[in-house]
Backbone as JSON, one array per atom type, in Angstrom:
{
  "sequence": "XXXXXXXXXXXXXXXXXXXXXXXXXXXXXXXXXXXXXXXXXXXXXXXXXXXXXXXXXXXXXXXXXXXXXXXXXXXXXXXXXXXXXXXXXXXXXXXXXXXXXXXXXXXXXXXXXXXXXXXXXXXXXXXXXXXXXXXXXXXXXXXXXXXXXXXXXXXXXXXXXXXXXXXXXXXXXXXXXXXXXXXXXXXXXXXXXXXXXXXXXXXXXXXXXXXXXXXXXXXXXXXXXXXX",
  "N": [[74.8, -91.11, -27.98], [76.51, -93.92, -27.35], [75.54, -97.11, -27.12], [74.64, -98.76, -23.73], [75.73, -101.41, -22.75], [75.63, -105.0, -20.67], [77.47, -107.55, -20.09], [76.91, -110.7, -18.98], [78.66, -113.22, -17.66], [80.25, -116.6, -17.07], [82.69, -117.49, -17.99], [85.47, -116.9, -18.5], [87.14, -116.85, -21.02], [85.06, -116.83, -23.2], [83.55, -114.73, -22.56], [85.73, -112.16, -22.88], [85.53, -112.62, -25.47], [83.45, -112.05, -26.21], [83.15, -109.87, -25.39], [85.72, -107.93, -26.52], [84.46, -108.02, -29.1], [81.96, -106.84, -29.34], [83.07, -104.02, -28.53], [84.55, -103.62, -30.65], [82.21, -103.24, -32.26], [81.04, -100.85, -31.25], [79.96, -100.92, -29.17], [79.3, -99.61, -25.78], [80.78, -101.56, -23.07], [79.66, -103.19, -20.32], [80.73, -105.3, -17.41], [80.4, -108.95, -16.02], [80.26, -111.37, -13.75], [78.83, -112.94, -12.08], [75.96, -113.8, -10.55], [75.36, -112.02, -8.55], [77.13, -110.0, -8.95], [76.07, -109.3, -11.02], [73.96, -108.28, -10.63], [74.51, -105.96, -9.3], [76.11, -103.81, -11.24], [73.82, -103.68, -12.59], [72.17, -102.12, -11.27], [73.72, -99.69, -10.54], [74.76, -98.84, -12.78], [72.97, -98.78, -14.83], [72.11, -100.18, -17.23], [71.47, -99.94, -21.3], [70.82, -102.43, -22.15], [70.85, -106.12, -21.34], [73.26, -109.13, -21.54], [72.39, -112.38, -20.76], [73.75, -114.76, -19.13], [72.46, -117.84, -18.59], [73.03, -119.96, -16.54], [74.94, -119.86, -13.85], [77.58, -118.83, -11.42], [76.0, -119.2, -7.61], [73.78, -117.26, -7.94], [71.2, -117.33, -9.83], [71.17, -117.15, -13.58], [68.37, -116.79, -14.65], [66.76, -116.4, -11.78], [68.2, -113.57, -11.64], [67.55, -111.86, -14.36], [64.53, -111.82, -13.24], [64.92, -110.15, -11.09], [65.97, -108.3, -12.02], [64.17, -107.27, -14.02], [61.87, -106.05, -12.17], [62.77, -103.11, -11.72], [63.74, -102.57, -14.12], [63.4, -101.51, -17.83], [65.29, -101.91, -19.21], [66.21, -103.9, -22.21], [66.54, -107.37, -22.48], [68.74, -110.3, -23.07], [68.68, -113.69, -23.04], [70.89, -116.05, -22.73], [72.32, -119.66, -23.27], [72.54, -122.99, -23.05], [70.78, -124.24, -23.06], [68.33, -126.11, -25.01], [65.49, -126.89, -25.07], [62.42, -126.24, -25.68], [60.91, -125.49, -23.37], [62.14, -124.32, -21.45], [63.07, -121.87, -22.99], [60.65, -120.74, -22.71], [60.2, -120.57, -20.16], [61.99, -118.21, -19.99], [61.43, -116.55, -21.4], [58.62, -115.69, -19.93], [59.35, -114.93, -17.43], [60.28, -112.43, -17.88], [62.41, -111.97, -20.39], [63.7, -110.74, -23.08], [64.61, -112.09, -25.56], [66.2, -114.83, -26.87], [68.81, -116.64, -26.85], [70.73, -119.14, -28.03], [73.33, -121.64, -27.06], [76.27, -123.09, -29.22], [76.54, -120.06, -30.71], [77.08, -117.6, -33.38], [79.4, -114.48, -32.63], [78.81, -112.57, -34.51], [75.78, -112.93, -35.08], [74.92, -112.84, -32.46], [75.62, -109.98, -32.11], [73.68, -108.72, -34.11], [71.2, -109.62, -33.26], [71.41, -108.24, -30.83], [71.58, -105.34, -31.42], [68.44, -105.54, -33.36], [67.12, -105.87, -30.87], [67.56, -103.52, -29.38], [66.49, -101.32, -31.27], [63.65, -101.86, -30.98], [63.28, -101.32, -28.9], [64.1, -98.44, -28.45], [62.91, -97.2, -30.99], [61.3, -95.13, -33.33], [62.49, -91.73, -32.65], [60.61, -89.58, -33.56], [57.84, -90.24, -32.33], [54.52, -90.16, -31.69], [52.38, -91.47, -31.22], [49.1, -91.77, -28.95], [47.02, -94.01, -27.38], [44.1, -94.6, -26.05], [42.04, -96.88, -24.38], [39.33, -97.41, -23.1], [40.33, -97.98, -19.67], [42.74, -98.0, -19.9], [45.87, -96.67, -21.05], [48.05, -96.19, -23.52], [51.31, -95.12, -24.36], [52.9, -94.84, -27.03], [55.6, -93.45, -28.04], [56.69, -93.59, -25.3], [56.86, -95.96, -24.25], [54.74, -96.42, -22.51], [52.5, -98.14, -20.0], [49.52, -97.34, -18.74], [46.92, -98.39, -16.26], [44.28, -97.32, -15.06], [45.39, -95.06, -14.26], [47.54, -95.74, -12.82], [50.8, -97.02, -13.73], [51.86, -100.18, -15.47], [54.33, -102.19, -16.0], [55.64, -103.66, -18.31], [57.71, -105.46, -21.0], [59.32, -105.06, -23.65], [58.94, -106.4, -25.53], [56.43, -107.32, -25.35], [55.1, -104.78, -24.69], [54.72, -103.99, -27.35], [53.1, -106.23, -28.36], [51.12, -105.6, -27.3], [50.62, -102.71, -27.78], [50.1, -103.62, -30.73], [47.77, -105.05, -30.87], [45.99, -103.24, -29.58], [46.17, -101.35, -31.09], [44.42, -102.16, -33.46], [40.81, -102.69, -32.58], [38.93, -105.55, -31.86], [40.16, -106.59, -34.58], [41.5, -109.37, -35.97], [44.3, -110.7, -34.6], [47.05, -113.01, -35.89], [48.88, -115.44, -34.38], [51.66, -115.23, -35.77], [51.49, -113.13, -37.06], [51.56, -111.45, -35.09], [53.85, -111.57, -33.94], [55.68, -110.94, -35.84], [55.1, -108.22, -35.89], [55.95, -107.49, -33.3], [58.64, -109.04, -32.64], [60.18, -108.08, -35.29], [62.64, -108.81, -37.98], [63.58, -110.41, -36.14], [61.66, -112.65, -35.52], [61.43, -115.59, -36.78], [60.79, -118.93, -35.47], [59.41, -118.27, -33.25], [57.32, -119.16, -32.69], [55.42, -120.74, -31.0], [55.65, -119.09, -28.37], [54.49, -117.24, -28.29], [51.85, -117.46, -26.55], [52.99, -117.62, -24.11], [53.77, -114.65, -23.67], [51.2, -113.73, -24.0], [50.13, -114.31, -21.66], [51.64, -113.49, -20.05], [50.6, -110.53, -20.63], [48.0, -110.37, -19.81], [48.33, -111.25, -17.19], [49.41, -109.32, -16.21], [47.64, -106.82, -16.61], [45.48, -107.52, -15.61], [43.94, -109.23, -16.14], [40.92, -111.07, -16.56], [41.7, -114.5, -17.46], [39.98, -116.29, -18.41], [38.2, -115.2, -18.63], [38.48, -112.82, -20.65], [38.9, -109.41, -20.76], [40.45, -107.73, -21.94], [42.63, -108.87, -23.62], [41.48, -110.92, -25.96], [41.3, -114.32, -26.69], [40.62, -116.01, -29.87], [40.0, -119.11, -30.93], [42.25, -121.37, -32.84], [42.56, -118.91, -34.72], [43.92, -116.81, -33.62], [44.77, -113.72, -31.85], [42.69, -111.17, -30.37], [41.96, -107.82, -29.66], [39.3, -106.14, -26.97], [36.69, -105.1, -28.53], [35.16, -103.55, -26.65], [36.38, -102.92, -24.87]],
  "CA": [[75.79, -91.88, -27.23], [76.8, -95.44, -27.67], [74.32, -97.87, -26.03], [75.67, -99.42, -22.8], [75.63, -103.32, -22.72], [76.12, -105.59, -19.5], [77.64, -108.68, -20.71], [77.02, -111.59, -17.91], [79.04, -114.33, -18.57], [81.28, -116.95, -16.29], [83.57, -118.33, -18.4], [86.27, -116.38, -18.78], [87.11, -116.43, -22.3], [83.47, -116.56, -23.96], [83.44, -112.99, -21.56], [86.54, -111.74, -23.13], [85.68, -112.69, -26.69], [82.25, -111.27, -26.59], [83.76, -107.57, -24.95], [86.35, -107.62, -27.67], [83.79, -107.96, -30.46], [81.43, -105.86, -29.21], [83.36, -103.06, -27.98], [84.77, -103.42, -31.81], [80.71, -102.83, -32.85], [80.37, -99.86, -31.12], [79.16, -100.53, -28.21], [79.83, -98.94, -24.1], [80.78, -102.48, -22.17], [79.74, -103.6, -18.65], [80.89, -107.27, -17.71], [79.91, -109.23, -14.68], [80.7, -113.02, -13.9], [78.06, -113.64, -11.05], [74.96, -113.3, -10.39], [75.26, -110.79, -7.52], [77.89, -108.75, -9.59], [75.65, -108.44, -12.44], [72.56, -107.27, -10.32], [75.1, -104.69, -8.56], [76.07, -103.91, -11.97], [72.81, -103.84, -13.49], [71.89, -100.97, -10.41], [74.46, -98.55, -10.62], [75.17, -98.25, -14.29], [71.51, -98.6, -15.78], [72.55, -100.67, -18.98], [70.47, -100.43, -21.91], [70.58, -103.83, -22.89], [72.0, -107.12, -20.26], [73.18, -110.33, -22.25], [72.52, -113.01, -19.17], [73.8, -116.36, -18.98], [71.41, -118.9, -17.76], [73.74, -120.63, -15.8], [76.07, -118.71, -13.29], [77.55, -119.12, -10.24], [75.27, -118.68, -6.84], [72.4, -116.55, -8.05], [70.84, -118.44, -11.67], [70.66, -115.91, -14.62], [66.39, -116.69, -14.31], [66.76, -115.15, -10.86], [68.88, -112.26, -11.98], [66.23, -111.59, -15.13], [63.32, -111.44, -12.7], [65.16, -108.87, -10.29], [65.97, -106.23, -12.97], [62.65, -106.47, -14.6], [61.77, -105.24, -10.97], [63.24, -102.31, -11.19], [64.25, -101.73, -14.99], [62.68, -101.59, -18.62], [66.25, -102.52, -20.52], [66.58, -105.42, -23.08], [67.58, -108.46, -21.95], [68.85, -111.47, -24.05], [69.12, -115.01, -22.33], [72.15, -116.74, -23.29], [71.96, -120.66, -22.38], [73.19, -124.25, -23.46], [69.66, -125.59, -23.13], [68.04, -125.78, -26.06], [64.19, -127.47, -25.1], [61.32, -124.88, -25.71], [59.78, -125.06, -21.98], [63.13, -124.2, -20.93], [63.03, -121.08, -23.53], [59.1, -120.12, -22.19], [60.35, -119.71, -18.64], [62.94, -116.87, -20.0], [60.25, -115.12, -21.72], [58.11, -115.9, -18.96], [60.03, -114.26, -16.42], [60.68, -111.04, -18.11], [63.19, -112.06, -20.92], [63.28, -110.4, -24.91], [65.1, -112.8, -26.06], [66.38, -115.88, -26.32], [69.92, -117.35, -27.53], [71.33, -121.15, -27.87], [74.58, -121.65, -27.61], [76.98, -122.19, -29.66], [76.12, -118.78, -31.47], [78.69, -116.51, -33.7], [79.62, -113.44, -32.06], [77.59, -112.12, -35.26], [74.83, -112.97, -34.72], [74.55, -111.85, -30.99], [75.72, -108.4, -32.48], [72.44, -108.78, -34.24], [70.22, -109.62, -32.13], [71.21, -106.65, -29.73], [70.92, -104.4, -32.43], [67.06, -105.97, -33.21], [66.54, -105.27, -29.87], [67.84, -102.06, -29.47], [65.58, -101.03, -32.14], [62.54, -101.92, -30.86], [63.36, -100.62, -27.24], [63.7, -97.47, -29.0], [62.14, -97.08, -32.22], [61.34, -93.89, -33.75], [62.17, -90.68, -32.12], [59.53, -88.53, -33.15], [56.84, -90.93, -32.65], [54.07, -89.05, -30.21], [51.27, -91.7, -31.04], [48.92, -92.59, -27.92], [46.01, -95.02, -27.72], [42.85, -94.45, -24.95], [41.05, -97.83, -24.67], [38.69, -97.65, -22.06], [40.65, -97.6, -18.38], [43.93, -97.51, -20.48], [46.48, -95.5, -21.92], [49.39, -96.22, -23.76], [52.25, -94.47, -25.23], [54.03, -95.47, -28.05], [56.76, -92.62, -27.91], [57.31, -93.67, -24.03], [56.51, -97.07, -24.06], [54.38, -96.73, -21.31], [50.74, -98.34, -20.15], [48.85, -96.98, -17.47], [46.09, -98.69, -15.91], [43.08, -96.4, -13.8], [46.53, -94.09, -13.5], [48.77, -96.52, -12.4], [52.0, -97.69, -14.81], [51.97, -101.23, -15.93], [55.35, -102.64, -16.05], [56.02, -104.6, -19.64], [58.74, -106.01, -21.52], [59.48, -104.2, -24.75], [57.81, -107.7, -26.3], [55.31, -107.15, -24.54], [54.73, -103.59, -25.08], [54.85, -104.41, -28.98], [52.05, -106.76, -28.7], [49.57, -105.35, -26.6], [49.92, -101.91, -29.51], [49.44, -104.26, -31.85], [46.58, -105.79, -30.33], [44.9, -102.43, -29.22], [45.92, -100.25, -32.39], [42.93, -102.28, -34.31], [40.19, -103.63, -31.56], [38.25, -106.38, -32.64], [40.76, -107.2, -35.57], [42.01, -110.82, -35.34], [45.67, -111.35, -35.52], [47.67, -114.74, -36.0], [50.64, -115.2, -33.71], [53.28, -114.66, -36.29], [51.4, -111.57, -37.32], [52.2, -110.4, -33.66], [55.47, -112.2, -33.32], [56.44, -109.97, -36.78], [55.08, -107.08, -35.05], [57.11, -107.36, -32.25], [60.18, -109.28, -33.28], [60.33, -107.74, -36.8], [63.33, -109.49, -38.14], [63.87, -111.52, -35.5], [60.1, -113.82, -35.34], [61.91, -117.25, -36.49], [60.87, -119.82, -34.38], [59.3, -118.15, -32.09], [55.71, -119.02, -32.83], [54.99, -121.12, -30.24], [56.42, -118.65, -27.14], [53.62, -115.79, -28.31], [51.08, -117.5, -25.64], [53.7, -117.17, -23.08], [53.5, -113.19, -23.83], [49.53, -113.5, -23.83], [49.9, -114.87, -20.58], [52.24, -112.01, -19.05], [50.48, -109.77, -20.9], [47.04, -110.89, -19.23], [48.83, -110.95, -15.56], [50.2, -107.85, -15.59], [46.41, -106.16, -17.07], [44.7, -108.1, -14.32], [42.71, -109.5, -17.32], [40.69, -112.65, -16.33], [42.12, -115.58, -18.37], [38.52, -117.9, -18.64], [36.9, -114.22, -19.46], [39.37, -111.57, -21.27], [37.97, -108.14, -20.65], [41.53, -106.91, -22.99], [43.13, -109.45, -24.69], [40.56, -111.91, -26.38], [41.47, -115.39, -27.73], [39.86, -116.61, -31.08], [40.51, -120.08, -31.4], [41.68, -121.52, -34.33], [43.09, -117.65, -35.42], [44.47, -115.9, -32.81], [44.31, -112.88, -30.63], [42.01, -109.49, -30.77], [41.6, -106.77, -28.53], [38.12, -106.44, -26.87], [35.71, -103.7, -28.62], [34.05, -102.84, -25.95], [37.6, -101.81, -24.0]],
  "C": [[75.59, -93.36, -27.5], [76.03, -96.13, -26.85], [75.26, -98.97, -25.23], [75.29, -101.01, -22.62], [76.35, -104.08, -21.07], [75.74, -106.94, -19.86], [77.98, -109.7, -19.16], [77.58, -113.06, -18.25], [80.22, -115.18, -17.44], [82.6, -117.48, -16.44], [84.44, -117.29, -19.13], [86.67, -115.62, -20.44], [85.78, -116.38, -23.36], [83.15, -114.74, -23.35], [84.31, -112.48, -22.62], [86.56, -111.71, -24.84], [84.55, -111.84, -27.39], [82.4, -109.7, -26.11], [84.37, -107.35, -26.08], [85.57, -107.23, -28.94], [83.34, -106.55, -30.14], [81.87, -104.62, -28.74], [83.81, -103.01, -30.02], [83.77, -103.08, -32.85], [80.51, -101.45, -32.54], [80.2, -99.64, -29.75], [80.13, -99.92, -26.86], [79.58, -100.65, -23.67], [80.8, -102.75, -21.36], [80.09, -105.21, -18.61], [80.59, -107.51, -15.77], [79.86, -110.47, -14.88], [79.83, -113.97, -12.91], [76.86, -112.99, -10.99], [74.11, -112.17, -9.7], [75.99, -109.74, -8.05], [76.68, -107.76, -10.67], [74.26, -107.54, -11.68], [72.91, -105.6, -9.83], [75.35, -103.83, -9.85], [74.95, -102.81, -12.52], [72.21, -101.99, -12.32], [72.25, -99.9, -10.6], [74.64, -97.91, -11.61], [73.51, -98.31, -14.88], [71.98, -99.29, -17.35], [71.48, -100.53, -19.84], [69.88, -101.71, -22.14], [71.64, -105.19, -21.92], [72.15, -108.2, -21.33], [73.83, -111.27, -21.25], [72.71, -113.99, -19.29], [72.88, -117.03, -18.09], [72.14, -119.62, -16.37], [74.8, -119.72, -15.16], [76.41, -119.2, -11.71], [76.84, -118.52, -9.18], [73.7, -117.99, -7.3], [72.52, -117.03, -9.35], [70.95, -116.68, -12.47], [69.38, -115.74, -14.55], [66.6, -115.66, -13.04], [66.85, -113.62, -11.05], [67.8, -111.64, -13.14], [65.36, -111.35, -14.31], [63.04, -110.69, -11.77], [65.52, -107.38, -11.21], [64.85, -106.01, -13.67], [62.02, -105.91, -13.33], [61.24, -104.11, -11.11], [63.54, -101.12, -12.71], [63.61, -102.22, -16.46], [63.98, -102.28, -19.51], [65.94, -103.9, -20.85], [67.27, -106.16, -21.97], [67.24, -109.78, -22.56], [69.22, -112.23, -23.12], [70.34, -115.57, -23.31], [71.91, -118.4, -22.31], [72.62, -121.95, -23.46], [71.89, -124.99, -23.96], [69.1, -124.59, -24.22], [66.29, -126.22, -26.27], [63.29, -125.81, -25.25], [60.67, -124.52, -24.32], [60.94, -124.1, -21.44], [63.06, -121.67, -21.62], [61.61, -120.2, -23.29], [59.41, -119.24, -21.08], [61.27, -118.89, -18.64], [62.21, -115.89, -19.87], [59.4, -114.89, -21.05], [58.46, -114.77, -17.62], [60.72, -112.68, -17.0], [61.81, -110.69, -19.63], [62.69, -111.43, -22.73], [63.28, -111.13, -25.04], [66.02, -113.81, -26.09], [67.74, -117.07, -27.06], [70.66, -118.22, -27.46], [72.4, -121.04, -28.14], [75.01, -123.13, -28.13], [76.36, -121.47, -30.65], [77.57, -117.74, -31.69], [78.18, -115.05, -32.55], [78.27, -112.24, -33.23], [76.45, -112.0, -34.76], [74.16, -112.74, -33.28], [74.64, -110.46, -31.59], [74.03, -107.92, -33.11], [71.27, -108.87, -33.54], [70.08, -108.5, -31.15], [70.74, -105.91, -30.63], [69.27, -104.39, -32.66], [66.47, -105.0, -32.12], [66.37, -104.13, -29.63], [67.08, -101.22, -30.38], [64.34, -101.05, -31.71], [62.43, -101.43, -29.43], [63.8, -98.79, -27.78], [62.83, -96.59, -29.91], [62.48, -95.75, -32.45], [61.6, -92.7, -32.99], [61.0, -90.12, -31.92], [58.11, -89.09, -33.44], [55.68, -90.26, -31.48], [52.31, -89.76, -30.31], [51.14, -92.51, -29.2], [47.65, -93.07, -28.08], [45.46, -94.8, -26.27], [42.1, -96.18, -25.7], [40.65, -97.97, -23.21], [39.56, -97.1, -20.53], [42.74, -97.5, -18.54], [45.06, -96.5, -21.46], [47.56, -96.02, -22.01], [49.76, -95.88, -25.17], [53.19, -94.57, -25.79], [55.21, -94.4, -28.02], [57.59, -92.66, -26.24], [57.23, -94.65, -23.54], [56.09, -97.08, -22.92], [52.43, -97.31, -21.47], [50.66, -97.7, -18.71], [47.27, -97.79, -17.5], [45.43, -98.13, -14.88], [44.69, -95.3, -13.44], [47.49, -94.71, -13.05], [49.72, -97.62, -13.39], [51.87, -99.22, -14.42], [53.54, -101.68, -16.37], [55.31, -103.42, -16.61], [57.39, -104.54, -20.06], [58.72, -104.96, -22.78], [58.58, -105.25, -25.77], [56.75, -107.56, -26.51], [54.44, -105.74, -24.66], [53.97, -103.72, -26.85], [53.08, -104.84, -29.12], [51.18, -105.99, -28.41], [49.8, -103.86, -27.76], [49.69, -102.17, -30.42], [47.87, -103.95, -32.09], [45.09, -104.18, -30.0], [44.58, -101.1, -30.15], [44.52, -100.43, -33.32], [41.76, -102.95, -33.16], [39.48, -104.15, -32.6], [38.83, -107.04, -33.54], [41.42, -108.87, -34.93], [43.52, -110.9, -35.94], [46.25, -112.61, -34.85], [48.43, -114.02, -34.85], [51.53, -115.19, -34.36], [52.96, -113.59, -36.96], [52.2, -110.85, -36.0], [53.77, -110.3, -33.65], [55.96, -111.34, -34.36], [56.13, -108.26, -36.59], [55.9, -106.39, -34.1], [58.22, -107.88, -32.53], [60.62, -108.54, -34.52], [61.26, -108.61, -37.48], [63.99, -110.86, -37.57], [62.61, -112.85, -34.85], [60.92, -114.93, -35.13], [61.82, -117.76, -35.75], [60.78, -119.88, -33.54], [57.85, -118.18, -31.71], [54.83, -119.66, -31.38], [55.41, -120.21, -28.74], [55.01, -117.39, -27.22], [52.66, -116.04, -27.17], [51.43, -117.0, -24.39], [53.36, -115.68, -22.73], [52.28, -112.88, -23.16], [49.69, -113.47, -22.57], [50.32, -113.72, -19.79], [51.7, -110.86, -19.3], [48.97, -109.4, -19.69], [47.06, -110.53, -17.61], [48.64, -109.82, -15.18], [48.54, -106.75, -15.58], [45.8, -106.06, -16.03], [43.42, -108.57, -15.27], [42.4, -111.2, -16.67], [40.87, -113.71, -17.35], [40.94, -116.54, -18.69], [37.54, -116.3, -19.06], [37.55, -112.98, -20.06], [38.79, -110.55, -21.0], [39.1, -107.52, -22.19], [41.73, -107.43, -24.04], [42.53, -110.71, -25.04], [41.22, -113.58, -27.32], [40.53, -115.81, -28.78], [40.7, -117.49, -31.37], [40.56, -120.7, -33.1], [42.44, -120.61, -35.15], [43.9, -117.02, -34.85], [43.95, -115.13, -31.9], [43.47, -111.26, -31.0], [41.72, -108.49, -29.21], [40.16, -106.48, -28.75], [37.6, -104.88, -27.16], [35.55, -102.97, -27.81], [34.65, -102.43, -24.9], [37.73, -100.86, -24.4]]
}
């Protein structure tokens, strides 16, 4: 079945131009013009994939991003005007894939979902799983468990940390990771990989001044700890 999209958007015709396309891609279209629509929205239908304007009336798009990661594992692309990098941290920060400046062709959004959509799926008959110490995670269900209890990640986020725990001890760069997890879509996103570290870290309950998981090597990058 066609993957369902919930396009958040307030401006009428930028809404209407981006349904047209994409319904002409393929895709199943949800639309929503507020911030309370799209969470109602975002509830009832289960979208695979949201594409959230930053800016919206009443409830922000940030808000709206940091109530469906809540609740839900789908993609979700920021859409936004601003173009500073802190600005682009606190997307990914708050739960966000990915991250898109406008003005952007309709193309190239089509792309980018796609990307995504790819890596929030991947392979079907993939059935590897990884034991490190008080963890478990499953690349065919993108899930982590910690002592038995699910860990709630990003698909980004997921990416890295199997990177990171497929080799322990190995040292990788951040645009090794970032081509790990973005695959096609890395560009320019070298500096945002700490951000990740950081959520990745949170969510673990990994002490940041003493890693037990995810180890910094300055200088090189990041390694997962042996002796997890």
């Amino acid at each position: 079945m066609e993957p369902k999209l919930l396009l958040v958007e307030d401006e009428p015709g930028m809404l209407e131009e981006m349904q047209t396309y994409l319904l002409r891609e393929g895709f199943r279209i949800l639309t929503a013009s507020t911030g309370n629509e799209a969470l109602m929205v975002a509830q009832s239908e289960r979208p695979d994939l949201v594409v959230l304007d930053w800016m919206l009336p009443g409830k922000s798009g940030i808000d709206v991003c940091r109530e469906i990661r809540q609740t839900s594992h789908c993609g979700i692309i920021m859409v936004t005007a601003r173009s500073d990098e802190s600005d682009k941290i606190v997307g990914l920060e708050i739960g966000a894939d990915d991250y898109l400046t406008k003005p952007f062709s309709l193309r190239e959004l089509a792309s980018r979902i796609r990307a995504l959509l790819r890596r929030l799926n991947g392979p079907e008959d993939r059935s590897i799983f990884l034991e490190r110490d008080n963890l478990i995670i499953s690349e065919a269900k993108c899930q982590v468990f910690k002592d038995g209890q699910e860990i709630q990640l990003t698909p980004t986020e997921f990416k890295i940390l199997f990177t990171l725990a497929g080799r322990p001890g190995i040292v990788f760069s951040r645009l090794q990771l970032l081509m790990a997890a973005l695959e096609d879509d890395y560009m320019g996103y070298e500096r945002t990989m700490d951000s990740h570290i950081r959520n990745l870290r949170r969510k673990l309950g990994d002490n940041p001044t003493n890693p037990r998981y995810i180890q910094t090597v300055y200088g090189f990058g990041y390694r997962f700890g042996e002796h997890s």
